[in-house]
N, C-alpha and C positions, 0 to 999 in steps of 0.2 A: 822632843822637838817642840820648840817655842809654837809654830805653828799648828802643831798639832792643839798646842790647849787653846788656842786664842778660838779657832775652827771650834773644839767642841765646846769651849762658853759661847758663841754666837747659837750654835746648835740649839744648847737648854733653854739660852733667850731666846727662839723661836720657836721652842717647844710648851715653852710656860705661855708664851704669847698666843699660840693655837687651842693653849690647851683654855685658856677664858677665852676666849672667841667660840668656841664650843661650848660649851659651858655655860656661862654668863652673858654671852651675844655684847662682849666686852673688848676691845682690841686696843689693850694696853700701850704700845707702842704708839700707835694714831691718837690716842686721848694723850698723851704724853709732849708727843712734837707736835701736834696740832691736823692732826687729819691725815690719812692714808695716800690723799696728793699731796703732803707737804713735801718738801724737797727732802726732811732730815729722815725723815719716814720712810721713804724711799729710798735712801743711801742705807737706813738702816734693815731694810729688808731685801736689798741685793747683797749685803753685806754678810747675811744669814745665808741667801741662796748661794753665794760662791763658798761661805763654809760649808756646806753641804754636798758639794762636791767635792771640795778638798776631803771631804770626810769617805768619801766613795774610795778616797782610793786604800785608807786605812783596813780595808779589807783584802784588798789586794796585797799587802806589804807581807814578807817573810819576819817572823817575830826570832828573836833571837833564843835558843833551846841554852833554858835554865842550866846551868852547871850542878850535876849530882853532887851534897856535901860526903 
């Protein structure tokens, strides 16, 4: 499912984002659009939180059982 990938690329790009804010005390995103109030910054970081959800439910889904060759 198309959305499935789009969700987990926002996912990594909030995870590599996290992961230098931790790290480097560095917030890639915000040095990027221009600040953590910037408008883009903020569309790009609810953008993240609703992948994230969408991703909650990927656990939840029934996987389909491999066919024995």
């Amino acid at each position: 499912m198309i959305m499935d990938r789009i969700s987990l690329a926002l996912i990594v790009i909030g995870a590599l984002n996290w992961g230098s804010i931790g790290i480097f005390k560095f917030d890639i995103v915000a040095a990027i659009f221009g600040g953590q109030t910037a408008t883009v910054s903020r569309i790009i970081f609810t953008l993240v939180g609703l992948a994230g959800l969408w991703c909650i439910s990927l656990f939840f889904r029934d996987r389909p059982v491999p066919e024995e060759a």
